[in-house]
N, C-alpha and C positions, 0 to 999 in steps of 0.2 A: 799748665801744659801737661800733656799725656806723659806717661813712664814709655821710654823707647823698650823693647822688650828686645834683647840679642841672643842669641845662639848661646844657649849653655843656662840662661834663667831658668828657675822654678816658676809654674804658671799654675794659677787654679782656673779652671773652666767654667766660667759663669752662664752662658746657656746651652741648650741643645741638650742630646744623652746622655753625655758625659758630666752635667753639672755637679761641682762638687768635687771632682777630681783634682788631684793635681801631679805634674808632671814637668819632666824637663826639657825645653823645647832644641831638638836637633837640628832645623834648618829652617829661614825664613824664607819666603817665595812673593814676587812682587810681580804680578801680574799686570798689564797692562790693555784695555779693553779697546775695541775699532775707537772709539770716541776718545781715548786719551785719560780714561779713569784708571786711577790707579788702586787697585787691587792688594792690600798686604794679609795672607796669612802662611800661621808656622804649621810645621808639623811636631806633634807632640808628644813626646814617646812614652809605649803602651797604651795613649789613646786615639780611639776615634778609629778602630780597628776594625777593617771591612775584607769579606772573604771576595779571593778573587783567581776566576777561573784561566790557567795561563796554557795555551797551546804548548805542545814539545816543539824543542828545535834544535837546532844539533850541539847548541852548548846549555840550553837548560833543560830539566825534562818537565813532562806539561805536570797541569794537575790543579789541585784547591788551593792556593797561598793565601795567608793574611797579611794586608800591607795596613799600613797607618796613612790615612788622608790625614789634609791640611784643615786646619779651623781658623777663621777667621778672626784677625787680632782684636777686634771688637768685642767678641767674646771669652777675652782670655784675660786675666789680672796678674799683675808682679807678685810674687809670695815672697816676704822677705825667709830671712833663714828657718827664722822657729816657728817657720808652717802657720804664719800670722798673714793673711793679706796688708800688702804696704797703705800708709795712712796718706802720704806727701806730706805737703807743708802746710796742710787744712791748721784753722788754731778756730776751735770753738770757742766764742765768749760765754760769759757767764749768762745765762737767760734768767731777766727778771718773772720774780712771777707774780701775776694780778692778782689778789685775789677782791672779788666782788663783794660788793655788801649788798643786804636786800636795800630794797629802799623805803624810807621812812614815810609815810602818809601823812599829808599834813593836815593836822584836825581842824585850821581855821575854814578850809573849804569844804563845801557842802558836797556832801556826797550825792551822787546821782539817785535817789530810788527806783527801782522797776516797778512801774503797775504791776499789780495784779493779773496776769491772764486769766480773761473769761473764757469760761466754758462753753468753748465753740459750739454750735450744734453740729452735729452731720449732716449735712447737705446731702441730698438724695435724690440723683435725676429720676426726673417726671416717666413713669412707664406708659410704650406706647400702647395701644389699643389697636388690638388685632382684630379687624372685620371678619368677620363671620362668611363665607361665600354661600350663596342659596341652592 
């Protein structure tokens, strides 16, 4: 089962621009689409920072702001505390390992010989004979 990610986790960013980052997420946003798909991503503060042009109006004045979009929680991982990505309850067995032998020939059986290859000739198609016009 997935790590629920809540409001207030460390998250590193695993694709898009920001990969590699990590951050702490402010707010989740759960979207839901005409069809009934459900949509989860956060917003993730200091990333995924896009500049954005806002008209004046009588309580804000206009101009270039940066806001932080949302990313997609499919893209984003738990960070436990010491900036490690979390493991869960995965438990690796021990992996044996093969190792191969060549294999031995067994000398009671006859070995195959190859003939000899003869010295093919070159074969040389027949050249035609141009008539002569009068």
């Amino acid at each position: 089962m997935k790590a629920q990610l809540k409001k207030g986790n460390t998250v590193k960013v695993l694709a898009g621009d920001e990969r590699g980052k990590t951050g702490e997420i402010i707010e989740i946003i759960q979207l839901t689409s005409k069809s009934g798909v459900l949509n989860k991503r956060a917003i993730v503060k200091g990333l995924n920072i896009v500049k954005k042009h806002q008209k004046a109006t009588k309580e804000n004045k206009g101009g270039i702001i940066s806001i932080e979009k949302s990313i997609h929680l499919s893209n984003l991982q738990l960070v436990a505390g010491d900036k490690k990505p979390a493991e869960g309850k995965k438990e690796i067995a021990a992996k044996e390992i093969k190792v191969k032998t060549p294999k031995v020939k067994n000398e009671n059986k006859k070995e195959k010989k190859h003939p000899e290859k003869k010295d093919a000739k070159k074969v040389t198609k027949p050249t035609k004979k141009v008539k002569k016009s009068k």
